[in-house]
C-alpha positions in Angstrom: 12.7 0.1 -6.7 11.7 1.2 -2.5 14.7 -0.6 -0.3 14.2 -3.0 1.7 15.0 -0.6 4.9 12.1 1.8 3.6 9.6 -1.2 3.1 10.5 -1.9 6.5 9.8 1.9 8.0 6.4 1.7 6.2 5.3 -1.5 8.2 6.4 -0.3 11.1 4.9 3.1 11.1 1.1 1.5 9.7 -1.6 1.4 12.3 -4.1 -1.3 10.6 -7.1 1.0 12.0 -5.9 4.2 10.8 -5.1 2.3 7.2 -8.6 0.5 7.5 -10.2 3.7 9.1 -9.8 6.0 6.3 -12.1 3.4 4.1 -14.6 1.7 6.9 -16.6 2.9 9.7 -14.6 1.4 13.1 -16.1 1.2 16.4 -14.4 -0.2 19.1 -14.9 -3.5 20.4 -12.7 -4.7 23.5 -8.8 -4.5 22.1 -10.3 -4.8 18.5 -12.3 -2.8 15.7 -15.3 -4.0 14.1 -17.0 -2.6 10.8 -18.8 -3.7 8.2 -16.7 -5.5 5.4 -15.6 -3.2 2.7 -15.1 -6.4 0.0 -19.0 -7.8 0.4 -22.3 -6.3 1.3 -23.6 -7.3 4.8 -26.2 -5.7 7.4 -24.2 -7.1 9.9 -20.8 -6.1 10.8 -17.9 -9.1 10.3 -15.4 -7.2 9.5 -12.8 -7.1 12.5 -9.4 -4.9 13.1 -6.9 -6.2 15.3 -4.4 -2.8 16.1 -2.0 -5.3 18.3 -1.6 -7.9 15.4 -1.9 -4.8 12.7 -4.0 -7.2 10.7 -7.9 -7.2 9.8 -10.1 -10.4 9.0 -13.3 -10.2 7.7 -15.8 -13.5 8.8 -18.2 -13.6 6.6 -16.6 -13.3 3.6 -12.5 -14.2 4.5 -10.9 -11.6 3.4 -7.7 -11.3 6.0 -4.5 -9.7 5.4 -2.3 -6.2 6.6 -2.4 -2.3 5.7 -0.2 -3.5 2.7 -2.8 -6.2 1.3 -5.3 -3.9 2.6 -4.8 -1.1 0.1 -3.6 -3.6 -2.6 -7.3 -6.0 -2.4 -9.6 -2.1 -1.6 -7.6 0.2 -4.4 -6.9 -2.8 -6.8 -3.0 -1.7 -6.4 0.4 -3.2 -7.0 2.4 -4.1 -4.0 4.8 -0.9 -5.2 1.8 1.6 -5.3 0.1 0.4 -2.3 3.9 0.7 -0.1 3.9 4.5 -2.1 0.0 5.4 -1.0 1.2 4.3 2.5 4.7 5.7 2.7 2.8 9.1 1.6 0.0 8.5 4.6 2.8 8.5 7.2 4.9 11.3 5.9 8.3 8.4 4.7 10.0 9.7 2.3 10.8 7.5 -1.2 13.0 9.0 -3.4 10.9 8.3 -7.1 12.7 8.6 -10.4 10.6 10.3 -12.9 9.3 7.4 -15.9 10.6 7.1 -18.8 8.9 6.9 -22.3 9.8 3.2 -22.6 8.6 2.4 -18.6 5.4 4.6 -19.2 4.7 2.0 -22.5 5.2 -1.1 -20.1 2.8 0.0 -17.3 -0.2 -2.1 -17.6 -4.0 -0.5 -18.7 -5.1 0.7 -14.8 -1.6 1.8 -13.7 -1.7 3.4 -16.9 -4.9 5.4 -16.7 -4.1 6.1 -13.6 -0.7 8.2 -14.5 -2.5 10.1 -17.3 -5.4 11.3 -15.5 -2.8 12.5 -12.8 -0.9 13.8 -15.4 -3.9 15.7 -16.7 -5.0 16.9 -13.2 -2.2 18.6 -12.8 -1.8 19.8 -17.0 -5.3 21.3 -16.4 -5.0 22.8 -12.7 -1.8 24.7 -14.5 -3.7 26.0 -17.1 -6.3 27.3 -14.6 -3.2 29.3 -12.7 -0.9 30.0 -15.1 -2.5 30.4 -19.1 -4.5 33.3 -20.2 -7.7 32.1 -21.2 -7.3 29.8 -17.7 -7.2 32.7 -15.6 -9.4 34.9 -17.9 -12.6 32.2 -18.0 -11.5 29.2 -15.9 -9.9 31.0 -12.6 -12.7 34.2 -13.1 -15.5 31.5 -13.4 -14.6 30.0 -10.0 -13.8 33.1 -8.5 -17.5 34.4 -9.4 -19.1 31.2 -7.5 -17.2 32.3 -4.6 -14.7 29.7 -4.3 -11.3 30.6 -3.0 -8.2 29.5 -3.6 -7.2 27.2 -1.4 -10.4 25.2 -1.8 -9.9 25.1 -5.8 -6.5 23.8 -5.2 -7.6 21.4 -2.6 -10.5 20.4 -5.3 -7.5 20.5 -7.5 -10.4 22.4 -9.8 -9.0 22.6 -13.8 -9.2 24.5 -17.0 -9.3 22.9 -20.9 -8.3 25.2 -23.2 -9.9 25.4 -26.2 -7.5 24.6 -28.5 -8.2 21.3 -30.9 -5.1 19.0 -28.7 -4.0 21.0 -26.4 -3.7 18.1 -23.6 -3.4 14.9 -25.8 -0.3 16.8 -27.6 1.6 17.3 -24.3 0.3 14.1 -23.1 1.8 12.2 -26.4 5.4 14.4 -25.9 5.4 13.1 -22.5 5.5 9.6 -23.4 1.9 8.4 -22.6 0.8 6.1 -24.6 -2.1 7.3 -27.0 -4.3 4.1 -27.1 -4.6 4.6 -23.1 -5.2 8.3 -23.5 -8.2 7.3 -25.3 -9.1 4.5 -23.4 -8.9 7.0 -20.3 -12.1 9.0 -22.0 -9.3 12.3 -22.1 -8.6 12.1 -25.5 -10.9 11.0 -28.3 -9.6 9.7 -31.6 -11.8 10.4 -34.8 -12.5 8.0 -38.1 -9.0 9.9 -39.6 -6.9 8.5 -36.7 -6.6 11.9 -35.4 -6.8 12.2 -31.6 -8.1 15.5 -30.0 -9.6 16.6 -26.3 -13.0 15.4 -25.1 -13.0 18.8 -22.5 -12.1 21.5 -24.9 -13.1 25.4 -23.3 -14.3 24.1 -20.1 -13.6 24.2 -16.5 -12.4 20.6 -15.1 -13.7 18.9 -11.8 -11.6 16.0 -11.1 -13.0 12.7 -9.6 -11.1 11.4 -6.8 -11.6 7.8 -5.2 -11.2 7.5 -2.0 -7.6 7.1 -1.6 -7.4 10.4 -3.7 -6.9 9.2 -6.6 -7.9 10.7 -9.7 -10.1 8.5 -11.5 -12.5 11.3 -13.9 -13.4 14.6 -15.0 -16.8 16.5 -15.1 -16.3 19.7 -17.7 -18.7 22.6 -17.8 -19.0 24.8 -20.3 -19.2 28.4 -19.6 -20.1 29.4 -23.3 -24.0 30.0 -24.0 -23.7 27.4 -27.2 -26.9 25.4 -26.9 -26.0 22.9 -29.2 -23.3 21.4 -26.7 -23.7 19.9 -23.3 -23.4 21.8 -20.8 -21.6 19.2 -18.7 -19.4 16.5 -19.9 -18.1 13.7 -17.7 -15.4 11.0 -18.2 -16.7 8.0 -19.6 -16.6 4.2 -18.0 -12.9 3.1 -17.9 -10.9 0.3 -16.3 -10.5 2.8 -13.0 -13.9 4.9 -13.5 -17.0 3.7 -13.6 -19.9 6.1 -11.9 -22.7 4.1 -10.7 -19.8 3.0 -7.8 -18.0 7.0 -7.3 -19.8 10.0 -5.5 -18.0 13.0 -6.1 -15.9 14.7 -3.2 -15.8 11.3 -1.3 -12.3 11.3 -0.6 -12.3 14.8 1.2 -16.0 14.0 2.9 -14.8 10.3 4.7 -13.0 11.5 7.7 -16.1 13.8 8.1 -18.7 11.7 8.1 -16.8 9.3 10.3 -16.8 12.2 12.8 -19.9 13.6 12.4 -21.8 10.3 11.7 -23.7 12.2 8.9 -22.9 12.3 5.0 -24.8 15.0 3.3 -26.1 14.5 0.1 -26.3 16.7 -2.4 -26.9 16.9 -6.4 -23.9 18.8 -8.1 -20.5 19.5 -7.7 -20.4 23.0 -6.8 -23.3 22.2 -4.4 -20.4 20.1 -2.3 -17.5 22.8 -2.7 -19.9 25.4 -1.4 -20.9 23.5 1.6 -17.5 22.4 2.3 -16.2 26.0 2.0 -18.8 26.7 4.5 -17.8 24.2 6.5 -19.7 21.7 6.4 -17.0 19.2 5.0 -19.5 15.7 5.1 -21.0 16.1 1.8 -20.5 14.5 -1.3 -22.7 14.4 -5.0 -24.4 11.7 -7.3 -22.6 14.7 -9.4 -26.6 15.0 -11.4 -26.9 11.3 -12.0 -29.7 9.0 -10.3 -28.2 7.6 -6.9 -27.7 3.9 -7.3 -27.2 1.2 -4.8 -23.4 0.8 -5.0 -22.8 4.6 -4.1 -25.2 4.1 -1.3 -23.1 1.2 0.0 -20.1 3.3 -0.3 -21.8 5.6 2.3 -22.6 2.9 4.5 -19.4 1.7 5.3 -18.5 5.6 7.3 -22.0 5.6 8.9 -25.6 4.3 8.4 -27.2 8.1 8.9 -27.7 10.3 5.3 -29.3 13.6 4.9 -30.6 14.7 1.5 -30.1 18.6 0.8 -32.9 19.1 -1.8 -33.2 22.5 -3.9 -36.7 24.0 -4.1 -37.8 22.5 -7.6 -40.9 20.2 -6.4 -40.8 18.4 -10.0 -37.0 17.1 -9.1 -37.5 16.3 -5.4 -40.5 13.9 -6.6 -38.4 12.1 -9.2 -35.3 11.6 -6.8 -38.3 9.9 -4.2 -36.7 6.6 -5.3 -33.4 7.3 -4.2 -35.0 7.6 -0.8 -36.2 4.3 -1.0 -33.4 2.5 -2.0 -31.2 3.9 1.4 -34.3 2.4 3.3 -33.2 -1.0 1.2 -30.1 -0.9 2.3 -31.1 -0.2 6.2 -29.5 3.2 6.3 -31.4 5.9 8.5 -32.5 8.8 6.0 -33.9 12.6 6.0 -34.2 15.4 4.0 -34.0 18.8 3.9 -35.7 21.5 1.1 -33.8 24.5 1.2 -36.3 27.9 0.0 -37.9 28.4 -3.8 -35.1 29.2 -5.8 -32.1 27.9 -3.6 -30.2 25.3 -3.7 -27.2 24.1 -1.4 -24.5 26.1 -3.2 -26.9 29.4 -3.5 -28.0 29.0 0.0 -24.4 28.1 1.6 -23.1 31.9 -0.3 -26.1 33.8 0.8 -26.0 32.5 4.4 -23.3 32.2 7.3 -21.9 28.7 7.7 -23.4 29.1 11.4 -27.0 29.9 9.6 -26.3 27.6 7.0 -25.4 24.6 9.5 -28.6 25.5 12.0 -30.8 25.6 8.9 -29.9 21.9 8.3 -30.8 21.2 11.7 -34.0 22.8 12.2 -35.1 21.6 8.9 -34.6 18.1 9.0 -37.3 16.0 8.8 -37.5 11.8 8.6 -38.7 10.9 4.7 -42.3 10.7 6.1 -43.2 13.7 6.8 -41.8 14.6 4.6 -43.6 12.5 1.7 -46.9 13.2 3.3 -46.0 17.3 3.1 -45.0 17.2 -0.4 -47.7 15.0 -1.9 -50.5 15.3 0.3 -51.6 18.6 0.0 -52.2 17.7 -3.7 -54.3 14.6 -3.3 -56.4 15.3 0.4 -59.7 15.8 -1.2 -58.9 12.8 -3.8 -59.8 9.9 -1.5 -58.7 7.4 -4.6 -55.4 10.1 -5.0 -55.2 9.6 -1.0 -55.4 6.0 -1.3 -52.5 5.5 -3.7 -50.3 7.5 -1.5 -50.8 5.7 1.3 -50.0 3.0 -0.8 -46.7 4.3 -1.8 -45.6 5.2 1.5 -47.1 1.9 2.7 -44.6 0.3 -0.4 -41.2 2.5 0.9 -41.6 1.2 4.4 -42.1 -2.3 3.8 -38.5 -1.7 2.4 -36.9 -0.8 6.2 -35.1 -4.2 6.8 -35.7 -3.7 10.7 -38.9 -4.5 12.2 -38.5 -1.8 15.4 -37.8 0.7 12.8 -40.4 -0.3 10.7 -43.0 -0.4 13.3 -42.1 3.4 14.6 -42.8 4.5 11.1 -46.2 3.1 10.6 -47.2 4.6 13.9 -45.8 8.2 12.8 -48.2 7.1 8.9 -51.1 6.4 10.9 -51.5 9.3 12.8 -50.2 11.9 9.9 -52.5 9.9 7.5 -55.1 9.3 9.8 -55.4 5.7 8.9 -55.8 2.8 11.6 -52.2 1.1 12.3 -53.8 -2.3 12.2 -54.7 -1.8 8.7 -51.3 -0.2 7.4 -49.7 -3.4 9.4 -52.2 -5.6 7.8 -50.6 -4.0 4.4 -47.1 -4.3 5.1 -47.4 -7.7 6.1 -48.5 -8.3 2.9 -46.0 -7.0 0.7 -43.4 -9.1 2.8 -45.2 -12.0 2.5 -45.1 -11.6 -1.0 -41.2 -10.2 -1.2 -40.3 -13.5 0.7 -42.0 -15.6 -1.3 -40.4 -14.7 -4.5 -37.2 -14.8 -2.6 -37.4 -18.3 -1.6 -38.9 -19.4 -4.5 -36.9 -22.5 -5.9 -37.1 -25.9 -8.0 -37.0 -28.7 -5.6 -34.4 -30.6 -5.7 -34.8 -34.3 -6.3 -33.6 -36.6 -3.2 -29.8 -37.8 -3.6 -30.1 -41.9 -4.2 -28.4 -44.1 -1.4 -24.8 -45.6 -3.0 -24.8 -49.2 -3.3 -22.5 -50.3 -0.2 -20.5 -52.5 -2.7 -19.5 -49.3 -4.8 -18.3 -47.4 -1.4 -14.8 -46.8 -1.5 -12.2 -46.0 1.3 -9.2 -44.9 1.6 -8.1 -46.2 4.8 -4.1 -45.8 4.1 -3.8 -42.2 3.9 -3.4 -40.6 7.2 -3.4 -36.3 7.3 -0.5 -34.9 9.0 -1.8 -31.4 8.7 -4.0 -31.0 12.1 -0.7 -31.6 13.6 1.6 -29.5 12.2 -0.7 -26.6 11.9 -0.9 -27.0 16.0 2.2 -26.8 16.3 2.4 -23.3 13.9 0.0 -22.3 15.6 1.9 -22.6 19.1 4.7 -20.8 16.7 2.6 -18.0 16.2 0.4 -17.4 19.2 2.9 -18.2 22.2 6.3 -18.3 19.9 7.6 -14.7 22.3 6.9 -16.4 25.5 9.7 -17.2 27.6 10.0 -20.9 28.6 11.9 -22.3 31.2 13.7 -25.7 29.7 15.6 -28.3 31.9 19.1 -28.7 30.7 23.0 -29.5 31.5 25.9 -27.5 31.9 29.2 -28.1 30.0 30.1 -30.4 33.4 26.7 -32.4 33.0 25.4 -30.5 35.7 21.3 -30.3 35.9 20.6 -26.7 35.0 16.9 -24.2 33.8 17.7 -22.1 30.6 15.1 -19.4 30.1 14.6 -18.9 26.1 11.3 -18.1 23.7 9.1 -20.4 23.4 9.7 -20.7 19.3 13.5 -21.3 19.8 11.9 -24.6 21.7 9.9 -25.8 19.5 12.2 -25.6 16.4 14.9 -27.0 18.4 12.5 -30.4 19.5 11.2 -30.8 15.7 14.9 -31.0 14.8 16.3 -33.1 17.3 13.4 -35.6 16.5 14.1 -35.3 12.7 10.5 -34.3 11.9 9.6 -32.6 8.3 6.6 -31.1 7.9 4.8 -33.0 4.5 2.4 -29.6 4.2 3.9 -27.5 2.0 3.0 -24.2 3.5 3.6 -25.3 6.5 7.2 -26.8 5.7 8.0 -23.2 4.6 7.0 -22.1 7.9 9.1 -24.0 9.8 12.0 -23.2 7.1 11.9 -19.8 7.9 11.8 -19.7 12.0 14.9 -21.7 11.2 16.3 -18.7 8.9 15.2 -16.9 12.0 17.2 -18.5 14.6 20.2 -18.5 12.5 20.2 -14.6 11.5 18.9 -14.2 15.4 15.8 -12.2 14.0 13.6 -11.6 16.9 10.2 -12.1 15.6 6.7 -10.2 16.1 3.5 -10.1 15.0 4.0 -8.0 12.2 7.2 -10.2 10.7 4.7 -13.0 9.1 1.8 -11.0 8.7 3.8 -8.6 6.5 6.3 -11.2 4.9 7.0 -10.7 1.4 6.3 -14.4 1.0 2.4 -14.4 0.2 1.9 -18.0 1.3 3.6 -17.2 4.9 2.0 -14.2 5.3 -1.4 -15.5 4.6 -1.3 -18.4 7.1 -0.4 -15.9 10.1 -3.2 -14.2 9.3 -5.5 -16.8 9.2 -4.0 -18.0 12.3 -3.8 -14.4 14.2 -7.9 -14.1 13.2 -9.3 -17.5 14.4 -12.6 -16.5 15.5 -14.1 -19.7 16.6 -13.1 -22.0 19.3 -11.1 -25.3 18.4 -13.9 -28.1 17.9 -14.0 -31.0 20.3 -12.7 -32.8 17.2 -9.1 -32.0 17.4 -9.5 -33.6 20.4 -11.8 -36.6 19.5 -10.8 -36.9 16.3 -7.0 -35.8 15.6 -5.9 -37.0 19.5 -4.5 -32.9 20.4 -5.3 -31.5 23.3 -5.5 -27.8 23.2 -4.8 -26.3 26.8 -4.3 -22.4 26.9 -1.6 -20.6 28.0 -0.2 -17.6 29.2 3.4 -16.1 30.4 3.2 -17.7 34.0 2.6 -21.0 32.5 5.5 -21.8 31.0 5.8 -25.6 32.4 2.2 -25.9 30.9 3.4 -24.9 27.6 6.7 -26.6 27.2 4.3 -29.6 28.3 1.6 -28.8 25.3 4.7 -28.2 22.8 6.2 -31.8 23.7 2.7 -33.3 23.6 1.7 -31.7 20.4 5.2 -32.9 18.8 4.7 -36.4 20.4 0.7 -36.3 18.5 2.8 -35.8 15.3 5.4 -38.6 15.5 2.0 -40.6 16.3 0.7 -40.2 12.9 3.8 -40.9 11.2 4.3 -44.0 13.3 0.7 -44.6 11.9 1.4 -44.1 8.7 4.3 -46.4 8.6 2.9 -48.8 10.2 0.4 -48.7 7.6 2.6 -48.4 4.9 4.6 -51.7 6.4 1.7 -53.6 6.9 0.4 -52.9 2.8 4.3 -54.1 2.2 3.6 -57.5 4.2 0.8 -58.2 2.2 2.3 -57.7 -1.1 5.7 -60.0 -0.1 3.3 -62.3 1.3 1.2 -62.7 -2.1 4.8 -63.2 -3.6 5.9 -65.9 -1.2 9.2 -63.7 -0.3 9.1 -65.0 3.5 12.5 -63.3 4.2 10.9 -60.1 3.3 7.9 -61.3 5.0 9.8 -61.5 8.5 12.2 -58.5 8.2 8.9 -56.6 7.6 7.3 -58.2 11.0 10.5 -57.1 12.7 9.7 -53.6 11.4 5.9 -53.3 12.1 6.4 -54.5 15.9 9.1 -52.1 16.3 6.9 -49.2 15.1 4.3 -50.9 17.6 6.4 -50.8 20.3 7.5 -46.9 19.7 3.6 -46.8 18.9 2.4 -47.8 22.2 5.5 -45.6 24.5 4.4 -42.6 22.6 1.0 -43.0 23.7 1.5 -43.8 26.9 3.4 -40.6 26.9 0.7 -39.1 26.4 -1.4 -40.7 29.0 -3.6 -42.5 26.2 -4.3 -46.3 26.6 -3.7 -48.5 24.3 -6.1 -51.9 24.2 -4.5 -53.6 20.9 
């Protein structure tokens, strides 16, 4: 259990963009952040950061919410874990007692997964340090790739023994619960019931997410045994899946951010190399095909990636799609092919990190030319083999989403492949045609048929206070800390000006005029900023956008991140006038406070008067006259109150 008073040192110390920064791509944008939305895909950032409120809001597909909901909605966390991940960003300390057996049973699957595969990073890092076939084969292996030590501990690199149950039997004494250990792809349990280790004799490389995290394992085996695989990797689990994770992400996003560059390499050891060597944004499709989703993952630190190719001509041709599919997704793309023989880790030893990092430069080159060099020279004097390659580069730029950028490469294809630019236009347009045409491709919908006007039905007696009293919250919110300037008397009746925030105003008017609030939310609002005044709480931003209460805390946000201007309608429609404010217009505010309190006793005056007037009816049908004229009394009273309201408000009032 984290006190309250620690909760409370958290929130204060999170910075939303530092929080947000560490998973999106932020640039500044007047006193906000934009990015592009972590929780959908979009070309177009909508994804906004506002420091001063500490919130974020995303407008395209409405995610909103703080650091806290933040790291809850991106790393799938509890509200505990996510307070722990930040409390541990910002250097707070929580004093944790260690789990029980019993707690460890009653965490659910991912919280569960999670704890064993840190409890395995750790079991197998020991082993690496501290057992004798670790430091014999596991710590000698990694010492012979050149790595030292404080990059394997940073990698938090591992050794499996290879002894049958070496892990699952400490991970079962521990109190972790053996159907998880299985389900976590550690352990493996055979047709007996017996359960054993999946990485027996190898060295570990954990997989991290991208708040660190360990989510998987990759295993090598260092034996020469050709009837097992040389690697081994976790399988898919509730907090692993590895079409979504590049390996070495976590330690590479700050980097790339920086640099605006991720690196891409194949293996593992390919990324610890070049990160020993300083160059730290790089991460690996750790041998698999890239896919889309890890593509994406790049895209939200920057839209530039440079693939670090190894010599082997046969590979680089097969990987040609990957290429393709970071065009897709409108990410700038080149490629580097180190020397015959090399590749990023074997380079990165042999060279300095200052030849190593000039390399990469010189050797850049856009995907182009470098297509055109690799496959060209094979098919020149094939004009049917020159044909089909044109056609294939022809395919991959019809893929670049942007029209400038797509038009600079078919310039740069035309002159390498000595073709005309009309013609390779003339293609391209083509293939979009085509691509749009199976996009919008759709069964017509039949016409809607016109209701008959006898089977319209409306229901004229309801009347909506909610425009109202979200108004009014929204006043609450937006100009609650503004000090207002309210005509009162003294204890002698004297006329006197009392200077107090704006909220203590409001709350004060809506309960001298006896008004509830029939939203729910909304009454809960207004509950609390009565809590408020009564424990004199001074409120800020951050109070309701990090309340405990999910409903309250939601609302501010939504409120805080209004991006559009209030439609005409509140005006038109609902009868509020929205003036703006600011701290030298405190007699213009009281004034819009009163008014937009007056607009809400209107509609309940409406809505009695409705309510009386069903009443009349029914009495009437009854012949109860006495009822009949008490009711009249009633309704012309409400009219009277009805019209002074309005008046009030400078409205006229014809009937």
């Amino acid at each position: 259990m984290i006190s309250p008073l620690t909760i409370q040192s958290i929130i204060d110390a999170c910075r939303v963009e530092e929080v947000v920064g560490d998973f999106v791509s932020l640039k500044k944008r007047g006193v906000n952040y934009i990015g592009l939305c972590p929780f959908h895909n979009e070309k177009t950032p909508s994804f906004t950061v506002s420091p001063t409120k500490g919130i974020y809001k995303c407008f395209g597909c409405g995610k909103a919410g703080n650091s806290v909901n933040f790291i809850m909605d991106h790393e799938h966390y509890n509200y505990p874990e996510a307070l722990r991940y930040l409390a541990q960003k910002y250097n707070i300390e929580i004093e944790e007692k260690e789990l029980t057996p019993n707690e460890l049973k009653q965490l659910n699957e991912r919280e569960a997964l999670l704890h064993i595969t840190d409890f395995a990073q750790k079991f197998f890092t020991d082993n690496l340090f501290n057992s004798e076939e670790g430091k014999a084969i596991g710590l000698s292996y990694f010492k012979e790739r050149g790595f030292y030590t404080d990059i394997i501990r940073k990698f938090q690199l591992g050794y499996s023994v290879e002894k049958f149950n070496d892990f699952s039997d400490a991970a079962i004494k521990a109190g972790y619960n053996s159907e998880y250990l299985v389900k976590s792809g550690i352990s493996i349990k055979n047709d007996e019931g017996v359960i054993y280790d999946r990485f027996r004799a190898r060295v570990i490389f954990p997989i991290h997410n991208l708040s660190g995290k360990v989510i998987g394992f990759t295993a090598r085996i260092l034996s020469s045994d050709k009837s097992k695989a040389k690697y081994v990797n976790s399988p898919e689990s509730e907090i692993y899946n590895k079409s979504k994770t590049l390996y070495g992400i976590f330690f590479a996003k700050n980097s790339i951010v920086a640099n605006d560059m991720c690196y891409l390499v194949e293996g593992n050891t390919d990324v610890i190399s070049l990160y020993q060597a300083g160059v730290e944004n790089v991460v690996a499709s750790s041998g698999t095909s890239l896919t889309a989703d890890q593509i994406k993952l790049i895209k939200r630190f920057t839209r530039n990636i440079t693939i670090l190719y190894d010599g082997d001509a046969a590979g680089i041709k097969a990987s040609l799609r990957g290429v393709d599919m970071i065009l897709e997704e409108g990410l700038n793309v080149k490629i580097v092919l180190f020397p015959d023989g090399d590749d990023p880790d074997s380079f990165a030893k042999k060279n300095s990190p200052t030849e190593l990092t000039k390399y990469i430069k010189d050797n850049s080159s856009d995907f182009i030319k470098f297509k055109v060099k690799l496959l060209y020279s094979e098919n020149a004097n094939d004009p049917l083999k020159k044909a089909s390659l044109i056609k294939e580069i022809v395919n991959t730029i019809s893929l670049i989403p942007d029209s400038i950028t797509r038009s600079i490469y078919i310039k740069e294809c035309s002159k390498l492949m000595e073709v005309q630019e009309q013609l390779l236009i003339n293609e391209i347009n083509k293939i979009l045609y085509k691509n749009i045409n199976k996009q919008n491709s759709f069964e017509i919908q039949p016409s809607i048929e016109t209701i008959p006007e006898e089977e319209i039905k409306l229901d004229t007696e309801e009347i909506s206070f909610e425009p109202q009293e979200r108004y009014i919250i929204e006043l609450l919110l937006n100009f609650g800390n503004i000090n207002s300037n309210i005509d009162d008397f003294d204890d002698e009746g004297n006329p006197i000006e009392i200077n107090k925030p704006t909220y203590k105003v409001i709350i004060e008017i809506l309960n001298e005029n006896n008004i509830e609030f029939t939203t729910p939310v909304y009454s809960k609002f207004i509950d609390e900023f009565n809590k408020i005044i009564s424990e004199n709480i001074v409120p800020d931003e951050k109070y309701f956008a990090y309340h405990n209460d999910k409903d309250i805390s939601a609302l501010a946000i939504e409120i805080y991140t209004s991006k559009y201007s209030i439609s005409k309608n509140w005006k038109d429609l609902h009868k509020i006038n929205i003036p703006s404010y600011s701290d030298e217009d405190s007699d213009k505010l009281i004034n819009g406070i009163k008014g937009s309190i007056i607009s809400l006793k209107i509609k309940i005056i409406e809505k009695k008067k409705n309510n009386i007037s069903n009443y009349i009816k029914e009495a009437n049908s009854k012949g109860n006259m006495d009822d009949v004229i008490l009711l009249t009394q009633e309704f012309l009273k409400n009219m009277e109150d009805y019209k002074r309201l309005n008046i009030e408000l400078g409205r006229i009032i014809t009937k």
